[in-house]
MDAnalysis code that builds the backbone (N, CA, C; Angstrom):
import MDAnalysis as mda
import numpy as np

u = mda.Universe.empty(396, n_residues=132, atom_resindex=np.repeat(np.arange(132), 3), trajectory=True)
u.add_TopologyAttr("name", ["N", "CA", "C"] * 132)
u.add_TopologyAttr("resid", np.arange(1, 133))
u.add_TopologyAttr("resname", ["UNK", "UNK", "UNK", "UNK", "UNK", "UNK", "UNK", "UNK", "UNK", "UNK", "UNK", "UNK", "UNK", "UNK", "UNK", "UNK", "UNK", "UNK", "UNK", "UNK", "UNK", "UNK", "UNK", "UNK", "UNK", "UNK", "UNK", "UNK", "UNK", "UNK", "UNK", "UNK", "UNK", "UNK", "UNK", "UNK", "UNK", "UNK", "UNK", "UNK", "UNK", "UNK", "UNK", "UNK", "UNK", "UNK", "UNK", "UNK", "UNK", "UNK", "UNK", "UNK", "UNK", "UNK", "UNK", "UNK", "UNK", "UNK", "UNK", "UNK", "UNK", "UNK", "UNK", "UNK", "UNK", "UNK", "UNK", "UNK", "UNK", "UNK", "UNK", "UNK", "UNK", "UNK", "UNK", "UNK", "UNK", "UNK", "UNK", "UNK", "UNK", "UNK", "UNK", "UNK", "UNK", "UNK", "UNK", "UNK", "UNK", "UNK", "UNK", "UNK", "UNK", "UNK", "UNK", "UNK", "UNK", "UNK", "UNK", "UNK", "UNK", "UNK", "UNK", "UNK", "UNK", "UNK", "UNK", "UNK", "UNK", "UNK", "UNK", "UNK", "UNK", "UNK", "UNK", "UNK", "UNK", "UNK", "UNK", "UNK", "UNK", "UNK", "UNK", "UNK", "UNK", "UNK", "UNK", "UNK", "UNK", "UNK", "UNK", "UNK"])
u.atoms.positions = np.array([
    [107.054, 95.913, 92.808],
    [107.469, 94.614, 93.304],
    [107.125, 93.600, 92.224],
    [108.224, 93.258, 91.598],
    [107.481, 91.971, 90.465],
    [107.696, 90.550, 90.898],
    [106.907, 90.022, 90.249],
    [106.589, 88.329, 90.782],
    [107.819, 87.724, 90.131],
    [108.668, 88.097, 89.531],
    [109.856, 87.554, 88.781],
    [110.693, 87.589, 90.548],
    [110.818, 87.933, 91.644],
    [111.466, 88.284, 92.411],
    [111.195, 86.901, 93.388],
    [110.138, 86.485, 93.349],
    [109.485, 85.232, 94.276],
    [109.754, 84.176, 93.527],
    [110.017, 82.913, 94.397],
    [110.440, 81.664, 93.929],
    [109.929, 80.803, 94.903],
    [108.307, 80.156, 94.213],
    [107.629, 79.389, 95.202],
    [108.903, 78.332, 96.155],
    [108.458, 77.613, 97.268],
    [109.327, 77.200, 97.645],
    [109.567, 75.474, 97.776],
    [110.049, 74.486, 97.810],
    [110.249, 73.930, 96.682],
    [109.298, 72.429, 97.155],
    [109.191, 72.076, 95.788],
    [107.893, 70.788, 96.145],
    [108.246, 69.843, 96.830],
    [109.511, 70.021, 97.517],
    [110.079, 68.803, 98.557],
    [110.555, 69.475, 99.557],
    [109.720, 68.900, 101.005],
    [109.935, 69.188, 101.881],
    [110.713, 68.244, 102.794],
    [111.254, 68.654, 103.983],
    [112.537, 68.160, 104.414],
    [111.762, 66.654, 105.262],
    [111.949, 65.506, 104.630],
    [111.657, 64.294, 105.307],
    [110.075, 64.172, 104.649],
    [109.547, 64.694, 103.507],
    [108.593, 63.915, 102.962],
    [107.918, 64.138, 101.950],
    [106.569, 64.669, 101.265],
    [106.018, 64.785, 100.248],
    [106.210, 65.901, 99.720],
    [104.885, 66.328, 98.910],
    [105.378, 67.506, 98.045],
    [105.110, 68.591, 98.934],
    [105.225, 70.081, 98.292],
    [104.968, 71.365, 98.809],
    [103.648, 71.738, 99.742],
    [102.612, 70.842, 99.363],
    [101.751, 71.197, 100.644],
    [100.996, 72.186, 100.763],
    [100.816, 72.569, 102.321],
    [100.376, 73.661, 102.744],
    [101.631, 75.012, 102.192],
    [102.816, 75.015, 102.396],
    [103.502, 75.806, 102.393],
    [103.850, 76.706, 100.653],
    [103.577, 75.329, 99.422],
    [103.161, 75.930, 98.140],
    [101.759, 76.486, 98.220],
    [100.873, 75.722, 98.881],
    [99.544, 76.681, 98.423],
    [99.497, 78.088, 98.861],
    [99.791, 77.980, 100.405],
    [100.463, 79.622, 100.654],
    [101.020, 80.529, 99.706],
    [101.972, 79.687, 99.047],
    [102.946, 80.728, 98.207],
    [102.348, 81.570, 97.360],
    [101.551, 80.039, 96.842],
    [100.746, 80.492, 95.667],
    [99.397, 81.500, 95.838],
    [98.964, 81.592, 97.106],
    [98.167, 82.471, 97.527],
    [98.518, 83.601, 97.712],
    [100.085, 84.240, 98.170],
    [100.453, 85.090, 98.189],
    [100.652, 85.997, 96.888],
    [101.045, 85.120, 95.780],
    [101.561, 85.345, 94.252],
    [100.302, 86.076, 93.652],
    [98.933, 85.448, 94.396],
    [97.589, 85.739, 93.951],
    [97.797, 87.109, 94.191],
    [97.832, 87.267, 95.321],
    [97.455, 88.661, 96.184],
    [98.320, 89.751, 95.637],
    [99.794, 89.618, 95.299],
    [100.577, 90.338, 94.941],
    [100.179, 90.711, 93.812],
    [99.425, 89.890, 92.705],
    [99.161, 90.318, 91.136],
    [98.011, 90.840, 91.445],
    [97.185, 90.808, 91.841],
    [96.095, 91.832, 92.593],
    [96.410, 93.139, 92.788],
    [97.026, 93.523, 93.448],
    [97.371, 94.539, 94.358],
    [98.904, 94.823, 93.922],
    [99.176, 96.510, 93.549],
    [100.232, 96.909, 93.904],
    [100.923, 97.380, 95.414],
    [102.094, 97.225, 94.934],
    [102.646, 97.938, 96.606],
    [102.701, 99.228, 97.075],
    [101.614, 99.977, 96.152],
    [101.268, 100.987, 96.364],
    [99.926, 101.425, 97.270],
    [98.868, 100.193, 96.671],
    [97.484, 100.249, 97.262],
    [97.880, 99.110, 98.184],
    [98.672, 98.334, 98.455],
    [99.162, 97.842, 99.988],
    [99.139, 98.624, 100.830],
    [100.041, 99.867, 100.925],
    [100.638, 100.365, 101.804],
    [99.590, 101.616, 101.709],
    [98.911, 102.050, 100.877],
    [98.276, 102.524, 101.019],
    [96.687, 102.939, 102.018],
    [95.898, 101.166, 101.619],
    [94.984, 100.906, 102.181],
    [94.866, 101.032, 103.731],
    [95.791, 101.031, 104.466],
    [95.857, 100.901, 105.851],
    [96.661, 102.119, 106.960],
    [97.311, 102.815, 105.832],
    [98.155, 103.970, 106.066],
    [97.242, 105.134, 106.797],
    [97.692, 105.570, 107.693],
    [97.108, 106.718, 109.081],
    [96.972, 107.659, 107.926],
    [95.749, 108.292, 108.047],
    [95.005, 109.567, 107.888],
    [96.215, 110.696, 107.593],
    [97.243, 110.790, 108.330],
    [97.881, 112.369, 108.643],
    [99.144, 111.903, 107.343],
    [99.446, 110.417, 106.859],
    [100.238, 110.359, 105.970],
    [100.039, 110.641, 104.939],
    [98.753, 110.309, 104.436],
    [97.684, 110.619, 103.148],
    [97.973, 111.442, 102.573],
    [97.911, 111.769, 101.240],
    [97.446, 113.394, 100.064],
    [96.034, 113.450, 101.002],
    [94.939, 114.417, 101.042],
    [94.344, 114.862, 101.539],
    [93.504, 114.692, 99.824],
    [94.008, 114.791, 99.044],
    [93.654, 114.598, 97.362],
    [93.160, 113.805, 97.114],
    [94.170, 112.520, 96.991],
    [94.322, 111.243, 96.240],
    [93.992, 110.267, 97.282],
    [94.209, 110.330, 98.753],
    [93.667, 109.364, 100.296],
    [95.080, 108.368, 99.441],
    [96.737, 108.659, 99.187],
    [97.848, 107.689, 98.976],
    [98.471, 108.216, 99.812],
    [99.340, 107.536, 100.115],
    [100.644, 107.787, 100.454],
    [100.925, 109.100, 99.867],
    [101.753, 110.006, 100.878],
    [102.231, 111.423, 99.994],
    [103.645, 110.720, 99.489],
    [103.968, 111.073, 98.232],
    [104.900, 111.131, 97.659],
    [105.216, 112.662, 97.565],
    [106.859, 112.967, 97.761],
    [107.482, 113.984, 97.289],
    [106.057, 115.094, 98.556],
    [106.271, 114.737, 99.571],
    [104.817, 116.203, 100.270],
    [105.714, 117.229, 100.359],
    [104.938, 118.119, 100.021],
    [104.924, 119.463, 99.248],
    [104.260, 120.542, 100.456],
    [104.574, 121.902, 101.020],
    [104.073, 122.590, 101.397],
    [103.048, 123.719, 100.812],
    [102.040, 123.827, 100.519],
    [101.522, 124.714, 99.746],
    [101.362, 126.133, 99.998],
    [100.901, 127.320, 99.665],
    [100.985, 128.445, 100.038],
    [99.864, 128.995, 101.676],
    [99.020, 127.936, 101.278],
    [97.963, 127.693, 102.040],
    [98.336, 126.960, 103.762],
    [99.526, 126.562, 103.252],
    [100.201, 125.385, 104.905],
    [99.754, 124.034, 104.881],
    [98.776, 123.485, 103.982],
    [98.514, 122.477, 103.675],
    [99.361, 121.507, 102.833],
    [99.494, 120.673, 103.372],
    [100.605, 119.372, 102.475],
    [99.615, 118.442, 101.714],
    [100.528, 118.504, 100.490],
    [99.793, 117.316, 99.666],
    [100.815, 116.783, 98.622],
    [100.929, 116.011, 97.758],
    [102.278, 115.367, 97.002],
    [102.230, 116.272, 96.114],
    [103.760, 116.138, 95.887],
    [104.050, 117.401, 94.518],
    [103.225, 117.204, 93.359],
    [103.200, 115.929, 92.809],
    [102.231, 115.678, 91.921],
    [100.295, 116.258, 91.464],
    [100.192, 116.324, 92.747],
    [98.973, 116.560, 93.200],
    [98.538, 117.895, 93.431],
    [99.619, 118.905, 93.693],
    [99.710, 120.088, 93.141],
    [99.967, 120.879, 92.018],
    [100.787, 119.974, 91.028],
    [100.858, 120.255, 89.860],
    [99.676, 120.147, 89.268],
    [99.301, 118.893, 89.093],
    [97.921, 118.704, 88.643],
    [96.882, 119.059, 89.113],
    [96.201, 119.981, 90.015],
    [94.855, 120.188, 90.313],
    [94.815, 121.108, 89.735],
    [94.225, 121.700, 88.948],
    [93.651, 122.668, 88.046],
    [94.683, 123.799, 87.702],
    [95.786, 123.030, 87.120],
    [96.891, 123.735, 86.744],
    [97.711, 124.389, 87.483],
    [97.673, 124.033, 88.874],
    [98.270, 124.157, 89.791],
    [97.585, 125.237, 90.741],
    [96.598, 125.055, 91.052],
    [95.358, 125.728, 91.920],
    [95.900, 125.211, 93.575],
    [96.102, 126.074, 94.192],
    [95.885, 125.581, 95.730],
    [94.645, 124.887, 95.969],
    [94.585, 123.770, 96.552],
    [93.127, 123.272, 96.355],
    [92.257, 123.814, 97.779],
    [93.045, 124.261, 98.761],
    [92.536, 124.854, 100.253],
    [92.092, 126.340, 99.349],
    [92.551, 127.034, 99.041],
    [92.350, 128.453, 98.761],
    [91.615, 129.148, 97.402],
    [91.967, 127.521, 96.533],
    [91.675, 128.214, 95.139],
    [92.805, 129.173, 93.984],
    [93.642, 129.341, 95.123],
    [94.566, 130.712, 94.224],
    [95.584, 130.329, 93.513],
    [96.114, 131.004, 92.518],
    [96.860, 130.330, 91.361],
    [98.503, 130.384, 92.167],
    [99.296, 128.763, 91.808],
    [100.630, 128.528, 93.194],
    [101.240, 128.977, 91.780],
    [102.228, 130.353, 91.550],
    [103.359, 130.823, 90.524],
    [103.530, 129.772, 90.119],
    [104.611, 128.656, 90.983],
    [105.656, 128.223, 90.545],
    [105.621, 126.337, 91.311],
    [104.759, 125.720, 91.063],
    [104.836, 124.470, 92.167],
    [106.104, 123.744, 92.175],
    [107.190, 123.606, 91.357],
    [108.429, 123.093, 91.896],
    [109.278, 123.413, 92.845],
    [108.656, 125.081, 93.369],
    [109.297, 125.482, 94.396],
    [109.039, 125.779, 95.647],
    [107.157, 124.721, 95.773],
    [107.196, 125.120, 97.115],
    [107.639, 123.798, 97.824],
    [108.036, 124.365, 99.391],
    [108.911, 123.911, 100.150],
    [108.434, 122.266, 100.717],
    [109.548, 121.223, 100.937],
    [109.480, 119.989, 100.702],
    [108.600, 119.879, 102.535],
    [108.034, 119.518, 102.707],
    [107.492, 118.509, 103.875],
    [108.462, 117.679, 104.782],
    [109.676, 118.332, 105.151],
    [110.167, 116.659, 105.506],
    [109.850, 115.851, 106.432],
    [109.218, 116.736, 107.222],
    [108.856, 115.943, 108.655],
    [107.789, 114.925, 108.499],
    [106.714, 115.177, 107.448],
    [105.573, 114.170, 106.630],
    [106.633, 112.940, 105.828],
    [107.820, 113.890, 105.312],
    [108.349, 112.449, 104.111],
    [108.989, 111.667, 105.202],
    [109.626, 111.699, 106.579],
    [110.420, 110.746, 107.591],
    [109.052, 110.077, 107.770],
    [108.463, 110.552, 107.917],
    [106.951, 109.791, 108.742],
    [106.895, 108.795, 107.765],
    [106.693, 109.006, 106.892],
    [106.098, 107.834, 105.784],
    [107.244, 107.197, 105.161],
    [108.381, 107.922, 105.147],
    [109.330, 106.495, 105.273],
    [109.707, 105.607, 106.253],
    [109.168, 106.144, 107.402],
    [109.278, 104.760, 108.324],
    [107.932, 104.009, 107.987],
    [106.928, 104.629, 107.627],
    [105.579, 103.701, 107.676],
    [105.842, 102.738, 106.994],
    [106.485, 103.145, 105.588],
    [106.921, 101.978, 104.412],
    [107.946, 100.856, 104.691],
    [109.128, 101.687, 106.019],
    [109.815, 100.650, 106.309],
    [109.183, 99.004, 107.001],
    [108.647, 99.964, 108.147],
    [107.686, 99.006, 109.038],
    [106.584, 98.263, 108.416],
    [106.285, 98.200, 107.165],
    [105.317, 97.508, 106.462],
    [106.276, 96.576, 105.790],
    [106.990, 96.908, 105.389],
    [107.940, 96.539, 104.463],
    [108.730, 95.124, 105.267],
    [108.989, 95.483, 106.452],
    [109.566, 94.197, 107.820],
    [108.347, 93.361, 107.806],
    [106.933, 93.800, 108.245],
    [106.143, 93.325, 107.754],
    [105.994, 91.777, 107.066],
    [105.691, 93.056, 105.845],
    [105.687, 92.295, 104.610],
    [106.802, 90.880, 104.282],
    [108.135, 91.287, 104.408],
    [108.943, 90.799, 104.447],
    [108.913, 89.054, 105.803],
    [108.584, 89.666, 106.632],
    [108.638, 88.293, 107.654],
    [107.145, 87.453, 107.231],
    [105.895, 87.661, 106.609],
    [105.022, 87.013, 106.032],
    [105.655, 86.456, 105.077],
    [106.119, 86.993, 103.910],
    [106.704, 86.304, 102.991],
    [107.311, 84.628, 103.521],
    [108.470, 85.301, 104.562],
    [109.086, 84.419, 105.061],
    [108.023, 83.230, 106.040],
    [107.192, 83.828, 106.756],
    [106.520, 82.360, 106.717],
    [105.601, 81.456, 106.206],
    [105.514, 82.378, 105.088],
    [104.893, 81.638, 104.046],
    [105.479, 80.872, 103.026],
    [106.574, 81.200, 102.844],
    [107.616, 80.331, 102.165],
    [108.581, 79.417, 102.664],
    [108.403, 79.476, 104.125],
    [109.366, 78.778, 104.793],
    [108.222, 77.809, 106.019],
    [107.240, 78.599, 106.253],
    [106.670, 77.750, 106.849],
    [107.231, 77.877, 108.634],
    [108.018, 78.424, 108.592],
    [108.428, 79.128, 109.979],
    [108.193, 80.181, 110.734],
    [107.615, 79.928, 111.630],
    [107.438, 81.409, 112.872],
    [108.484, 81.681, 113.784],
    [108.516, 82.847, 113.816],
    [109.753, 82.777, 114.994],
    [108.560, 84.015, 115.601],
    [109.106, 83.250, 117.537],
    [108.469, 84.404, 118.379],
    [109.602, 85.252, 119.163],
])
């Protein structure tokens, strides 16, 4: 998510002075965003069962291992040259074990629903509007 994408919102507000409460917001948000990727966003708060069991991220690409344990493809490649990390035993071939999908729907809705989220804060922070 880059800050090139945000456009504080503007130092004139409708019937009077400058930006206000609603720039300092912005600008508080801009803080937070250069802080934090939208990775350790969505990460930090993300249910236990979405997790690598590895890395405590988001699974990317979850992977079935020989073991029945899911963890991101990445994360199987890399643990000790591709070591089952439940069993220890050497995985042949890790590009070919079988994809997770029922873990990858899960966590693409998690990302969606953060993402609406995310998205309607933005919006009242830049707009200064709640809707109930």
């Amino acid at each position: 998510l880059g800050m090139t994408h945000l456009t504080p919102p503007s130092a004139k507000r409708e019937g009077g002075e400058g930006g206000g409460q609603g720039m300092q917001a912005w600008w508080q948000l801009h803080a937070a965003l250069d802080a934090a990727s939208l990775e350790e966003i969505l990460s930090t708060d993300a249910p236990e069962e979405l997790c690598d069991p590895i890395t405590m991220t988001l699974f990317e690409e979850p992977v079935v291992s020989p073991s029945g344990e899911t963890y991101s493809k990445a994360t199987v490649a890399r643990f000790d040259n591709g070591i089952d990390p439940a069993t220890r035993e050497k995985i042949e071939d890790t590009a070919k074990l079988p994809p997770n999908r029922a873990i990858s729907r899960q966590v693409n809705a998690y990302i969606q629903k953060c993402l609406s989220i995310f998205a309607e804060q933005i919006r009242v922070l830049t707009t200064g509007c709640v809707t109930t």
